[in-house]
N, CA, C and O atoms as a Tripos MOL2 file, in Angstrom:
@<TRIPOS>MOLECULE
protein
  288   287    72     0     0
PROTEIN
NO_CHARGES

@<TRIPOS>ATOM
      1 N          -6.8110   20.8030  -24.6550 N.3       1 UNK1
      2 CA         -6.3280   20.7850  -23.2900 C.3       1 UNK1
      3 C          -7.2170   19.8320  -22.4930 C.2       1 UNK1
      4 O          -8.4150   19.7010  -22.7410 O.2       1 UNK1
      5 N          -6.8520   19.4580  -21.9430 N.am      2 UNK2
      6 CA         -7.2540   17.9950  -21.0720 C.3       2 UNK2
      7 C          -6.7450   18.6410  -19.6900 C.2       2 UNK2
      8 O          -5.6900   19.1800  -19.3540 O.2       2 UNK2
      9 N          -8.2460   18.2810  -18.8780 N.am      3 UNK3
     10 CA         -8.0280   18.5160  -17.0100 C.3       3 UNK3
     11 C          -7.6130   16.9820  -16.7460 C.2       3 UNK3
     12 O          -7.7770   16.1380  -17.6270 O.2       3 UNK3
     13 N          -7.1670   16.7210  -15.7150 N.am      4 UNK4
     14 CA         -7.1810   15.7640  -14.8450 C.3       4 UNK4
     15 C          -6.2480   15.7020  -13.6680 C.2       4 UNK4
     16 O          -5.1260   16.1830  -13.5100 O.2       4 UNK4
     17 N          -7.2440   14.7640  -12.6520 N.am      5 UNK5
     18 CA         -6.0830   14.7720  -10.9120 C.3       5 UNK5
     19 C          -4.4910   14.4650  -11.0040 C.2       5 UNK5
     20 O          -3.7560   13.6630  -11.5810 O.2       5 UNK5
     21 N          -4.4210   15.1400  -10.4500 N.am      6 UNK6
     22 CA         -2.6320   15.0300  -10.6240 C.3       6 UNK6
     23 C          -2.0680   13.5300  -10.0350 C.2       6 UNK6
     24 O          -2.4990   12.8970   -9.0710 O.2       6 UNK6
     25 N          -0.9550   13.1940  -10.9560 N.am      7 UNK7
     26 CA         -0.5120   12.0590  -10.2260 C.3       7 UNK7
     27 C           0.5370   11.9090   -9.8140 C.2       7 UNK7
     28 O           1.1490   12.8880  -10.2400 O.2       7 UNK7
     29 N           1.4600   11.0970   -9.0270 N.am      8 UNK8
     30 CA          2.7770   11.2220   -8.8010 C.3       8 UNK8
     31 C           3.5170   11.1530   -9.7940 C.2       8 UNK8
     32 O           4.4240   11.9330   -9.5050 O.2       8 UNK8
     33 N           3.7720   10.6650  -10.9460 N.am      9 UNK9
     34 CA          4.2340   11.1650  -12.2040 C.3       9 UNK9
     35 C           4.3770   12.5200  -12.5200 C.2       9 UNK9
     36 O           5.3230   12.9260  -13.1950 O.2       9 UNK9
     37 N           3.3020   13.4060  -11.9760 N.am     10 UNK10
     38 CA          4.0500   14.7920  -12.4130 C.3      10 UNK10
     39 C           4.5560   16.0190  -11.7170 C.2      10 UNK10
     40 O           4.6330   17.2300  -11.9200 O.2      10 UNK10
     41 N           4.8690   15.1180  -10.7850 N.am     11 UNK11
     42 CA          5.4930   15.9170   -9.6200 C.3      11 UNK11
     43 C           7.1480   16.6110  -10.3200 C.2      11 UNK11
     44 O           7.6380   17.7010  -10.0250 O.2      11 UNK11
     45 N           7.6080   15.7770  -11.0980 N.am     12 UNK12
     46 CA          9.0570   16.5610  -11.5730 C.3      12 UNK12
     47 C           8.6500   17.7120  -12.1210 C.2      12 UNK12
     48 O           9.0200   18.8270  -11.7520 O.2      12 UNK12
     49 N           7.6150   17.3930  -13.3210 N.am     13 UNK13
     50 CA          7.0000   18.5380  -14.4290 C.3      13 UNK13
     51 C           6.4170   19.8760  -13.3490 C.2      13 UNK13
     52 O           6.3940   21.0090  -13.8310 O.2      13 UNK13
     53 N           6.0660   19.7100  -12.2240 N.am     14 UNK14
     54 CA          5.5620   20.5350  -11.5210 C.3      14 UNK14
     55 C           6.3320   21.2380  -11.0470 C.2      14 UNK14
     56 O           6.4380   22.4260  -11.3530 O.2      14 UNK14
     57 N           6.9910   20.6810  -10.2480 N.am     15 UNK15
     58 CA          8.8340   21.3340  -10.0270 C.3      15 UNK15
     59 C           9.4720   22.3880  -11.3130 C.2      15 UNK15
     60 O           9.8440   23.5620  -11.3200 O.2      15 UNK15
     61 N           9.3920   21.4280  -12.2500 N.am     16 UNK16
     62 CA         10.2450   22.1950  -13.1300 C.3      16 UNK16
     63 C           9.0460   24.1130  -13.5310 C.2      16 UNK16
     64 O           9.5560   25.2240  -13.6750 O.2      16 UNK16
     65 N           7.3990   23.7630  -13.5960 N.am     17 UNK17
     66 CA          7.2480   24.5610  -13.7080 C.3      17 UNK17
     67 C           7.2030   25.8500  -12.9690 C.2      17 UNK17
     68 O           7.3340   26.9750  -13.4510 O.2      17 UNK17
     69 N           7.0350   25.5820  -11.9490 N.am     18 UNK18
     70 CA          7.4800   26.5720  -10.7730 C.3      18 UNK18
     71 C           9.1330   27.2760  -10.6470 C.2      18 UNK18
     72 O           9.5620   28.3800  -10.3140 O.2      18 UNK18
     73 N           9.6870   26.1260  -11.0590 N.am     19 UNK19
     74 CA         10.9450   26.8920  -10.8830 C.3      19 UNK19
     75 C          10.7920   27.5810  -11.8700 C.2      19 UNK19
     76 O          10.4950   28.7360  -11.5620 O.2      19 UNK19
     77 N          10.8810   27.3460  -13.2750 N.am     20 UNK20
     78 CA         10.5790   28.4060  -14.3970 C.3      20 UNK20
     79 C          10.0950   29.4820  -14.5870 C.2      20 UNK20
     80 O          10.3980   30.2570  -15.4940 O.2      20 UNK20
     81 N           9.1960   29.6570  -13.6480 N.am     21 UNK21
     82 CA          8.3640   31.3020  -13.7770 C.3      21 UNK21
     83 C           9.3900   31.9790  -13.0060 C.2      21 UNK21
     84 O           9.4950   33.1760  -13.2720 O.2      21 UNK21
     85 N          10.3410   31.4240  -11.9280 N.am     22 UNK22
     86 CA         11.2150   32.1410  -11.4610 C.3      22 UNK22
     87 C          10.2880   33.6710  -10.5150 C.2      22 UNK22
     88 O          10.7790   34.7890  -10.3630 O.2      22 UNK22
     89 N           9.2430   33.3250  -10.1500 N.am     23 UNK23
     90 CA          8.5570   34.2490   -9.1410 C.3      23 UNK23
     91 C           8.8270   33.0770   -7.9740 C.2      23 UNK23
     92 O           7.9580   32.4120   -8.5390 O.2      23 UNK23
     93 N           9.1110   32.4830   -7.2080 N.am     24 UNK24
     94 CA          9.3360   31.1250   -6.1570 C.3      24 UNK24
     95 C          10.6220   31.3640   -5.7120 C.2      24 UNK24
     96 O          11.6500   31.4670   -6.3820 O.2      24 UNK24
     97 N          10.4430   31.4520   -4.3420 N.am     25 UNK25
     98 CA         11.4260   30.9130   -3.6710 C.3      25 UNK25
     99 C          11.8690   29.5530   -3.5290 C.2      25 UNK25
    100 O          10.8680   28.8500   -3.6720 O.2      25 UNK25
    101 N          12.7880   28.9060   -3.3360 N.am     26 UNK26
    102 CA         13.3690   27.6390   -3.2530 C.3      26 UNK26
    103 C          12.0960   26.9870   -1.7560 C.2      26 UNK26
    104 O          11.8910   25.7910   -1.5540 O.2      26 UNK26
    105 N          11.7540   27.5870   -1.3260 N.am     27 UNK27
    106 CA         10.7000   27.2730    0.0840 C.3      27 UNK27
    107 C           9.6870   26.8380   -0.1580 C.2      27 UNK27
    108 O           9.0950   25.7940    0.1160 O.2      27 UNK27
    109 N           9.3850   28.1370   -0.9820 N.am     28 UNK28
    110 CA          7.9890   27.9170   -1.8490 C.3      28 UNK28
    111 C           7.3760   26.7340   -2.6950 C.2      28 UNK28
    112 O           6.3410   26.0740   -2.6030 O.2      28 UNK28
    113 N           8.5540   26.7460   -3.6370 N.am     29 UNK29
    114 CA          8.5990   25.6300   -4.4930 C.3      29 UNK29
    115 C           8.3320   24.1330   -3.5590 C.2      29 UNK29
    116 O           7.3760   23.3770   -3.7260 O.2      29 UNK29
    117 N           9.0320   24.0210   -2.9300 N.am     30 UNK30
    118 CA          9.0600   22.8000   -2.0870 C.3      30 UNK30
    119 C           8.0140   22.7900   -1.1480 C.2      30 UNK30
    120 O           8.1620   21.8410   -0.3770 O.2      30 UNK30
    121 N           6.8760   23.5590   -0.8670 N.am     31 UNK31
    122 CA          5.5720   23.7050    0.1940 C.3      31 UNK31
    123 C           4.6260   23.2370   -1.2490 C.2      31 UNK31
    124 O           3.7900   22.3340   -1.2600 O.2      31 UNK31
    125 N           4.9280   23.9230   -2.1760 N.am     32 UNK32
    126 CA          4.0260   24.4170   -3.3490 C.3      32 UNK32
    127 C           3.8990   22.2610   -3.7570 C.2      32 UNK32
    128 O           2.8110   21.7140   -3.5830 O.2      32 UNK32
    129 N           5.1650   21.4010   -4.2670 N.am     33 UNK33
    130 CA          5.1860   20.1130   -4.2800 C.3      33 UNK33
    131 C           5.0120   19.0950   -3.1690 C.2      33 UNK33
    132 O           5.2120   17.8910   -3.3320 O.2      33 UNK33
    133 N           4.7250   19.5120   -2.3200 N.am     34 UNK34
    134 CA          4.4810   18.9130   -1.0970 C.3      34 UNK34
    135 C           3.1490   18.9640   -1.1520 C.2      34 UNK34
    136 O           2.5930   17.8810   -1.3350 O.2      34 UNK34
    137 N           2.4520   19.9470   -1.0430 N.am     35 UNK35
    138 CA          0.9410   20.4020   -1.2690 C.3      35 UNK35
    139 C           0.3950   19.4410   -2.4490 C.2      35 UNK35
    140 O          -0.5200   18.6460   -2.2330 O.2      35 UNK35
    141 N           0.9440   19.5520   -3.5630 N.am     36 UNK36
    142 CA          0.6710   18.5130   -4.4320 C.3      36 UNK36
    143 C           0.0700   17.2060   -3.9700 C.2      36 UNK36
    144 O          -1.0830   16.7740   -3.9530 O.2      36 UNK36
    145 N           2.0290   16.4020   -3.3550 N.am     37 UNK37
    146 CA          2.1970   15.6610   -3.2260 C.3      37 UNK37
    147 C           0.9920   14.5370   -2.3590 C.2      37 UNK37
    148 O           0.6090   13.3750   -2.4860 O.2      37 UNK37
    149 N           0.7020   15.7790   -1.3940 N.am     38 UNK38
    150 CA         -0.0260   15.2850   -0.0250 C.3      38 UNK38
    151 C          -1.5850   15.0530   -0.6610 C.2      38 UNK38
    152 O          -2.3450   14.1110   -0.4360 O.2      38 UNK38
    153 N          -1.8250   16.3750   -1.6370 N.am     39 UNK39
    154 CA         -2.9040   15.4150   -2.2000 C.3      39 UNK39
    155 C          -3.4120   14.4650   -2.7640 C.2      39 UNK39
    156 O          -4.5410   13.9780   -2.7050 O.2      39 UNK39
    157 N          -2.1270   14.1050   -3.5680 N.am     40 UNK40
    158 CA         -2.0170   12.9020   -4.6840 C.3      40 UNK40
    159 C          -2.4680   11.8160   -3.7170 C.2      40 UNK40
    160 O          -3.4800   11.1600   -3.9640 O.2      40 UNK40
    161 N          -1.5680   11.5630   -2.3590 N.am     41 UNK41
    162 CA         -1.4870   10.5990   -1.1730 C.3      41 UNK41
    163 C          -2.0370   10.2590   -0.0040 C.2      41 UNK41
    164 O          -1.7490    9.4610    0.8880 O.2      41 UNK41
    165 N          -3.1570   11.2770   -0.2570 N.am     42 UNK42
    166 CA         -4.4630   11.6560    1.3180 C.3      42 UNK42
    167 C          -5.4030   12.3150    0.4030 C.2      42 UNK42
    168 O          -5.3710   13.5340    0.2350 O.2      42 UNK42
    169 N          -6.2850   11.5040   -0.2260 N.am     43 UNK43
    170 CA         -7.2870   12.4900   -0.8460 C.3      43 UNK43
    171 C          -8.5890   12.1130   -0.1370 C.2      43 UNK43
    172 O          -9.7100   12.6190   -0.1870 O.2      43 UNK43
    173 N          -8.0600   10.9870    0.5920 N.am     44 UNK44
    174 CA         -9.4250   10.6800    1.7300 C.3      44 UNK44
    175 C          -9.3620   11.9010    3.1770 C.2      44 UNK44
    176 O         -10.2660   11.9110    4.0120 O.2      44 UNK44
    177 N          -8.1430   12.8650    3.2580 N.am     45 UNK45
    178 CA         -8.0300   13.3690    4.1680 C.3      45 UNK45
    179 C          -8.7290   14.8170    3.4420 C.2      45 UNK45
    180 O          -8.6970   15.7490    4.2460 O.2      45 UNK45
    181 N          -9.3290   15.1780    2.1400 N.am     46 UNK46
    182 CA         -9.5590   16.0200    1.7980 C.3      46 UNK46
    183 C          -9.0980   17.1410    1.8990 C.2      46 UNK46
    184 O          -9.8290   18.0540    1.5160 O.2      46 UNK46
    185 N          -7.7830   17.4790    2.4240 N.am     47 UNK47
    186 CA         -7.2680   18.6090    2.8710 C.3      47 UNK47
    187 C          -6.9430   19.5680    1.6750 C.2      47 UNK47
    188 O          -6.8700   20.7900    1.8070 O.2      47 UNK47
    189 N          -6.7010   18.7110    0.1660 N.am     48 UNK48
    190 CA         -6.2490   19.9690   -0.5480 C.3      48 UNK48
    191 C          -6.6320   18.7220   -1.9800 C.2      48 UNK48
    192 O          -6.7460   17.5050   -1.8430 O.2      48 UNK48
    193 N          -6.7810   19.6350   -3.4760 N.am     49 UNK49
    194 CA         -7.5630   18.8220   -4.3250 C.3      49 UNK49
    195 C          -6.0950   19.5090   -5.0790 C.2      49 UNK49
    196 O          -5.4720   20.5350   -4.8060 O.2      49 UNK49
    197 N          -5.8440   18.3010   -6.2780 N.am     50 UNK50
    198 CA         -4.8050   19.0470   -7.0760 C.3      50 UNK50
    199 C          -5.3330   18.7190   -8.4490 C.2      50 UNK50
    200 O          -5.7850   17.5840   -8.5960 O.2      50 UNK50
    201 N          -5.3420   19.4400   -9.3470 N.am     51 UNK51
    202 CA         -5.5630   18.5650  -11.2250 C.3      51 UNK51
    203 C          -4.1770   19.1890  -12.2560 C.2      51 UNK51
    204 O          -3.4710   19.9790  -11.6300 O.2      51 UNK51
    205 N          -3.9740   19.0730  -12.9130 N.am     52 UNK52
    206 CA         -3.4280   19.5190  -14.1530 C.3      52 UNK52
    207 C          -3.7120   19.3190  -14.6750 C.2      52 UNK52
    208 O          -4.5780   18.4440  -14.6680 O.2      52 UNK52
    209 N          -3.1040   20.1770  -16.1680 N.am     53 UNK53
    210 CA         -4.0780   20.6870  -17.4800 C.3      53 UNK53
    211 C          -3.0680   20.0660  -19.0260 C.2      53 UNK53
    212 O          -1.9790   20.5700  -19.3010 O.2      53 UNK53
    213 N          -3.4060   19.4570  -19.4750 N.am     54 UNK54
    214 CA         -2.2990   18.3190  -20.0480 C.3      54 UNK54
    215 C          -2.4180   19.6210  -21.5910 C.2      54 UNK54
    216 O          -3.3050   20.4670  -21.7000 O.2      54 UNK54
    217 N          -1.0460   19.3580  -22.7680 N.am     55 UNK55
    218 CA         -1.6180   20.1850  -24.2460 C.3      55 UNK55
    219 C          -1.7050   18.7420  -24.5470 C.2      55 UNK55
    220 O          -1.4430   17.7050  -23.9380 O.2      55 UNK55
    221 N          -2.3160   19.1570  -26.0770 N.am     56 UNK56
    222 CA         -2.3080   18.1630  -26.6460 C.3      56 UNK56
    223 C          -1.0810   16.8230  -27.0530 C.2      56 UNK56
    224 O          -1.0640   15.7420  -27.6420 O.2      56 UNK56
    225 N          -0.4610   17.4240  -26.5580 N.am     57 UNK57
    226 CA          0.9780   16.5630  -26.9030 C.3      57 UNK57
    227 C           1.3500   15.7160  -25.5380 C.2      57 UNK57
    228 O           2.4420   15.1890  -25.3220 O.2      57 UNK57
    229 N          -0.1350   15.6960  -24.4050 N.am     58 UNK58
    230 CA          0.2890   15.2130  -23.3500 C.3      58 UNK58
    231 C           0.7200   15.7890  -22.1790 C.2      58 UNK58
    232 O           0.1200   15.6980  -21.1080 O.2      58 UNK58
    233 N           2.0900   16.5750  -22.4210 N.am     59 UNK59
    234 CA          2.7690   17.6850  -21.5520 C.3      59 UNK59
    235 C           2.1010   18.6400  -20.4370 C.2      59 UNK59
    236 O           1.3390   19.5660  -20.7130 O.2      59 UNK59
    237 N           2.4120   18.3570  -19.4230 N.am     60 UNK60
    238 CA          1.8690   19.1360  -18.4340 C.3      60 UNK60
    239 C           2.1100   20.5760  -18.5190 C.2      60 UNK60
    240 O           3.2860   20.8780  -18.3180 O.2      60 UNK60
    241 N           1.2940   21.5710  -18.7700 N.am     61 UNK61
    242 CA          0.7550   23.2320  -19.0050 C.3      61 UNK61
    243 C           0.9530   23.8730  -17.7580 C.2      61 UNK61
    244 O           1.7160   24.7500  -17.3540 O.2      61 UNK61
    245 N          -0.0640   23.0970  -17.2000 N.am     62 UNK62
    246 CA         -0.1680   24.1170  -15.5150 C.3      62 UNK62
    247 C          -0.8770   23.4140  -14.4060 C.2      62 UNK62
    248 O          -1.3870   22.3210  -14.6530 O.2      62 UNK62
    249 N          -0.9330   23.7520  -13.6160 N.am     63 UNK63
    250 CA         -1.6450   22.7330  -12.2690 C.3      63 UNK63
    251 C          -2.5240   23.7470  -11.5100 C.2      63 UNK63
    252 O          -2.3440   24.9640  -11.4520 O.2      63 UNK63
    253 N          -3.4420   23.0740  -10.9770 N.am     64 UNK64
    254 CA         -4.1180   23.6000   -9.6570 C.3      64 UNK64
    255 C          -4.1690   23.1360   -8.5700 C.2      64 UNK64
    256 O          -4.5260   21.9580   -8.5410 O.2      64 UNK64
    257 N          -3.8860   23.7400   -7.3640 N.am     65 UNK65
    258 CA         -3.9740   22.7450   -5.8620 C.3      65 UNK65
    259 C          -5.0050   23.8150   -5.0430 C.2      65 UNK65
    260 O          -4.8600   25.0340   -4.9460 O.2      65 UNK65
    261 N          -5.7370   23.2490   -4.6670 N.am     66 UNK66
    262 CA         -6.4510   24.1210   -3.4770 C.3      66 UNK66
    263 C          -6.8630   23.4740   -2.4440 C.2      66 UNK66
    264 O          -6.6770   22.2600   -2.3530 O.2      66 UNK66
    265 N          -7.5240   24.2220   -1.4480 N.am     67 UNK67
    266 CA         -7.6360   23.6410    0.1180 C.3      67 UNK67
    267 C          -8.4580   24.4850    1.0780 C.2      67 UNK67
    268 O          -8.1850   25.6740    0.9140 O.2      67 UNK67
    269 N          -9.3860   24.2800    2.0410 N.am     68 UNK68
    270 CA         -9.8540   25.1830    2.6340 C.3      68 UNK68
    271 C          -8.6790   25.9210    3.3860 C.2      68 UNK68
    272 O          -7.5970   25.3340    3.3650 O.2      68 UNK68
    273 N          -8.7620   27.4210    4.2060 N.am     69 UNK69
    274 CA         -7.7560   27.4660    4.7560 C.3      69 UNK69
    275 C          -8.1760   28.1390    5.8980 C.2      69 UNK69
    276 O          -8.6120   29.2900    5.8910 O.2      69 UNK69
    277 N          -8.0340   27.3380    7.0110 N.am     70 UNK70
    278 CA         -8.6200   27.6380    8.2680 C.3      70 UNK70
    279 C          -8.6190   29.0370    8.8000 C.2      70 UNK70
    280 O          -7.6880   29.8410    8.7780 O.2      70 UNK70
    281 N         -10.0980   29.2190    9.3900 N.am     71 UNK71
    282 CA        -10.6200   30.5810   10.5670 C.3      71 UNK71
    283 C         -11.0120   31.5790    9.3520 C.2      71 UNK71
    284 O         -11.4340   32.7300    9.4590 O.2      71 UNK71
    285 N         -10.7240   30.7220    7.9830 N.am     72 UNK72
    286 CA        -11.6920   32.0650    6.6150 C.3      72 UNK72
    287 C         -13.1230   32.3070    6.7840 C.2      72 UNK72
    288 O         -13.7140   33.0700    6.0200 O.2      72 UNK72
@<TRIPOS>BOND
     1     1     2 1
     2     2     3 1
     3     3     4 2
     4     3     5 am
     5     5     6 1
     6     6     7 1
     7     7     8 2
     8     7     9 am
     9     9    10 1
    10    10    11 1
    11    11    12 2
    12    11    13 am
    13    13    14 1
    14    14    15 1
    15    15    16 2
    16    15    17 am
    17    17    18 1
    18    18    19 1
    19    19    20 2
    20    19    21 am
    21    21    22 1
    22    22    23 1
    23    23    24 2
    24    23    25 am
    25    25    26 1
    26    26    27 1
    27    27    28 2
    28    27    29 am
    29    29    30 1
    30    30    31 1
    31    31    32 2
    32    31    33 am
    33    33    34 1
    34    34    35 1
    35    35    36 2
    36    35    37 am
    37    37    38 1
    38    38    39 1
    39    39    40 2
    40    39    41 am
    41    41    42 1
    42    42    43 1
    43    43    44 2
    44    43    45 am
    45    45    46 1
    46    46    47 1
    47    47    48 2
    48    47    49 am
    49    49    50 1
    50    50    51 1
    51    51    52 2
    52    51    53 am
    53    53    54 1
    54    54    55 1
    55    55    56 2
    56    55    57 am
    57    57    58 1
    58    58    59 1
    59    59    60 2
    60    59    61 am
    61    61    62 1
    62    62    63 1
    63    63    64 2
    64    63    65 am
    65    65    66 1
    66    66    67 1
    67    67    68 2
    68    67    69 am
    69    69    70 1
    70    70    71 1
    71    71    72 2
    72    71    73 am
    73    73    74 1
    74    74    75 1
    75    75    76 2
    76    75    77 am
    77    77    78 1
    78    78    79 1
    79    79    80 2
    80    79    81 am
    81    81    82 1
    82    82    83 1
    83    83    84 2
    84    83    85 am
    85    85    86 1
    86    86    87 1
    87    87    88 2
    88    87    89 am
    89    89    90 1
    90    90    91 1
    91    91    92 2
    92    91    93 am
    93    93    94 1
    94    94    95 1
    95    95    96 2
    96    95    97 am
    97    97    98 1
    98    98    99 1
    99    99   100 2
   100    99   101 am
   101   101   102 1
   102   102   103 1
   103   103   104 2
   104   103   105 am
   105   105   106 1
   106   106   107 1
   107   107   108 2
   108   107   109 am
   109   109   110 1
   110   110   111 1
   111   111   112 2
   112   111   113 am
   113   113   114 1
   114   114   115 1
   115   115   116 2
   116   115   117 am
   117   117   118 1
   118   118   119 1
   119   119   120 2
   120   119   121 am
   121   121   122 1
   122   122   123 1
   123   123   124 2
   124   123   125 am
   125   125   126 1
   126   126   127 1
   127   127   128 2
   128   127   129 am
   129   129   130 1
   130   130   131 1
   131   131   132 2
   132   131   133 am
   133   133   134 1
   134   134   135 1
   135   135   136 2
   136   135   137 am
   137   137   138 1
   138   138   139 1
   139   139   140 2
   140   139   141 am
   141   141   142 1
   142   142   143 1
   143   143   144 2
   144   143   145 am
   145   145   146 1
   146   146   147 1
   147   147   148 2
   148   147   149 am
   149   149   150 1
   150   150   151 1
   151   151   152 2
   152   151   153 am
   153   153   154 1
   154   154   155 1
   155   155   156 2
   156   155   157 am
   157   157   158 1
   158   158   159 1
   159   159   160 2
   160   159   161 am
   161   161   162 1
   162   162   163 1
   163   163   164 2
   164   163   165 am
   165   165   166 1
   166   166   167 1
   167   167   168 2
   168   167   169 am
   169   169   170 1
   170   170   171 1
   171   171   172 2
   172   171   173 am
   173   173   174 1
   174   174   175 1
   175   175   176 2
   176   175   177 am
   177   177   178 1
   178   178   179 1
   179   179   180 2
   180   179   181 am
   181   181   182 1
   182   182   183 1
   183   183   184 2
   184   183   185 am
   185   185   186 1
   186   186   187 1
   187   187   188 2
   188   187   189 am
   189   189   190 1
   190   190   191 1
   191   191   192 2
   192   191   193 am
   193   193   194 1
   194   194   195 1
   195   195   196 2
   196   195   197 am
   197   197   198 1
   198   198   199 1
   199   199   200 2
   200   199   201 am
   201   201   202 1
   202   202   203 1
   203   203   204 2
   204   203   205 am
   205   205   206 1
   206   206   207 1
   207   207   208 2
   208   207   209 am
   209   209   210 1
   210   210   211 1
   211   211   212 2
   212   211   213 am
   213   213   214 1
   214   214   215 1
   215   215   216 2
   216   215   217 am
   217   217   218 1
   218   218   219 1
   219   219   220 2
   220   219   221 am
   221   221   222 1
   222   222   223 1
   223   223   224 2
   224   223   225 am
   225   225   226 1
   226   226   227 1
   227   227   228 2
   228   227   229 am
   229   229   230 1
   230   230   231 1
   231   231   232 2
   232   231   233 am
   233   233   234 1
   234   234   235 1
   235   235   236 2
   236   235   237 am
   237   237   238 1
   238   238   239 1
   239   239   240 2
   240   239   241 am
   241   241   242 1
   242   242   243 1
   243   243   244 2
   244   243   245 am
   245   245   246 1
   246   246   247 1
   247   247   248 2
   248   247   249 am
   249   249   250 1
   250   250   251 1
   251   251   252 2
   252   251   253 am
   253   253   254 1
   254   254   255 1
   255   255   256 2
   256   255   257 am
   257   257   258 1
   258   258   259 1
   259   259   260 2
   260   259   261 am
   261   261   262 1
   262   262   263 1
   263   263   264 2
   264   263   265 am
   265   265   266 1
   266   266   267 1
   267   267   268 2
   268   267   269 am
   269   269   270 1
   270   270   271 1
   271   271   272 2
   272   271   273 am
   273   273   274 1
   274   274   275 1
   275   275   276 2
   276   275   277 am
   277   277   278 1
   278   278   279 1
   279   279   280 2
   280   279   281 am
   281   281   282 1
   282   282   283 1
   283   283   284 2
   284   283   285 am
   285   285   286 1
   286   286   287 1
   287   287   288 2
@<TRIPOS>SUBSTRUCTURE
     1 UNK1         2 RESIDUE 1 A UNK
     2 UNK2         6 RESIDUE 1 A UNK
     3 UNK3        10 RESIDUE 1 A UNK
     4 UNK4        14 RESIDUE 1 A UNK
     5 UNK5        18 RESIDUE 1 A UNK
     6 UNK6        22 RESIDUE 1 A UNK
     7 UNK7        26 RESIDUE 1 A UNK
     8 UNK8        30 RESIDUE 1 A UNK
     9 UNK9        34 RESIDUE 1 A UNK
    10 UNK10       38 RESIDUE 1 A UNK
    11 UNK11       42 RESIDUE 1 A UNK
    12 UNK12       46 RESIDUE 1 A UNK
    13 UNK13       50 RESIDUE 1 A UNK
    14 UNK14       54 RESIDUE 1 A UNK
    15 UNK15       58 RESIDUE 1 A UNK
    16 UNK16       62 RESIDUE 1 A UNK
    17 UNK17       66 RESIDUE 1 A UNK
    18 UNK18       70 RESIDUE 1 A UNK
    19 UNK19       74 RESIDUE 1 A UNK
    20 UNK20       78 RESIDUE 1 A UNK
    21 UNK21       82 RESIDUE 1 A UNK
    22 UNK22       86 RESIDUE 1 A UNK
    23 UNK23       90 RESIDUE 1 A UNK
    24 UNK24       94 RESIDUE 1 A UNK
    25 UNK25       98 RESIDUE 1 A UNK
    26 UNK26      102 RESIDUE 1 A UNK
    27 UNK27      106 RESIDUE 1 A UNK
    28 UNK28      110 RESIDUE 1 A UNK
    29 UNK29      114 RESIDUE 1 A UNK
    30 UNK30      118 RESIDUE 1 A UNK
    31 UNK31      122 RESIDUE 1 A UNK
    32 UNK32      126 RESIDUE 1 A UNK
    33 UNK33      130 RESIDUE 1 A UNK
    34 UNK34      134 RESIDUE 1 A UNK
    35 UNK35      138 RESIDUE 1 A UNK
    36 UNK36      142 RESIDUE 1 A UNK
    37 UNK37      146 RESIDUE 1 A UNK
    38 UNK38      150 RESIDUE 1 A UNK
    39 UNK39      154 RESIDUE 1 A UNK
    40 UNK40      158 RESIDUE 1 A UNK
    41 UNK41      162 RESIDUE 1 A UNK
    42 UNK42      166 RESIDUE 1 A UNK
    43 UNK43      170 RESIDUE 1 A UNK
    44 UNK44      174 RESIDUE 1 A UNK
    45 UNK45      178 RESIDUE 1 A UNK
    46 UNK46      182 RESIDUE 1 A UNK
    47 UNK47      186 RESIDUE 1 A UNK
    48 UNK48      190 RESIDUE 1 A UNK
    49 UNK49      194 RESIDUE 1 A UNK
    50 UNK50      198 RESIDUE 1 A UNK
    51 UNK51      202 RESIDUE 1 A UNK
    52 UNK52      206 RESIDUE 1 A UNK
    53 UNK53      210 RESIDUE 1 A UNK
    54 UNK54      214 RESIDUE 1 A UNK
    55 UNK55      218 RESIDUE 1 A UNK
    56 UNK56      222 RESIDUE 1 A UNK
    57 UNK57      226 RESIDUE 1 A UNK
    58 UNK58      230 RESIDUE 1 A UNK
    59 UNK59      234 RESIDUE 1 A UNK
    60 UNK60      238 RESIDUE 1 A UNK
    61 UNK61      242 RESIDUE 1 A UNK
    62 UNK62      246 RESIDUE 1 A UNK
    63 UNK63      250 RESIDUE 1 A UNK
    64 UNK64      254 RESIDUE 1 A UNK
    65 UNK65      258 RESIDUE 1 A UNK
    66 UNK66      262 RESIDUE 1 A UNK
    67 UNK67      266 RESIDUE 1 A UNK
    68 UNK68      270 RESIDUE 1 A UNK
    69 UNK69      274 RESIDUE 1 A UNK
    70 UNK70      278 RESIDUE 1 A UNK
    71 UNK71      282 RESIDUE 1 A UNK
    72 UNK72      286 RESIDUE 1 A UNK
């Protein structure tokens, strides 16, 4: 398993995995790739860090996004 920062390339694979666990709302999902997204595209704004976790075959496993979240 291989970490690394997420890139706009796996924004579909990310989609698709969220929808798959089928715990997501259609809202969710779309805050959840946005969140991604915004990090992939403002990482000088530091607001949120994203990586995924590649198998050996390449294929995106799972992702992480995090972010401080204000008045914690």
């Amino acid at each position: 398993m291989k970490i690394r920062p997420a890139e706009a390339k796996d924004l579909p694979r990310l989609h698709d995995i969220l929808v798959a666990t089928a715990r997501f709302t259609d809202d969710e999902v779309e805050i959840a790739v946005h969140l991604v997204d915004s990090a992939i595209k403002h990482p000088e704004k530091g607001d949120y860090v994203a990586h995924v976790a590649e198998g050996s075959d390449a294929r995106i496993q799972g992702y992480v996004c995090f972010g401080p979240t204000p008045m914690t």
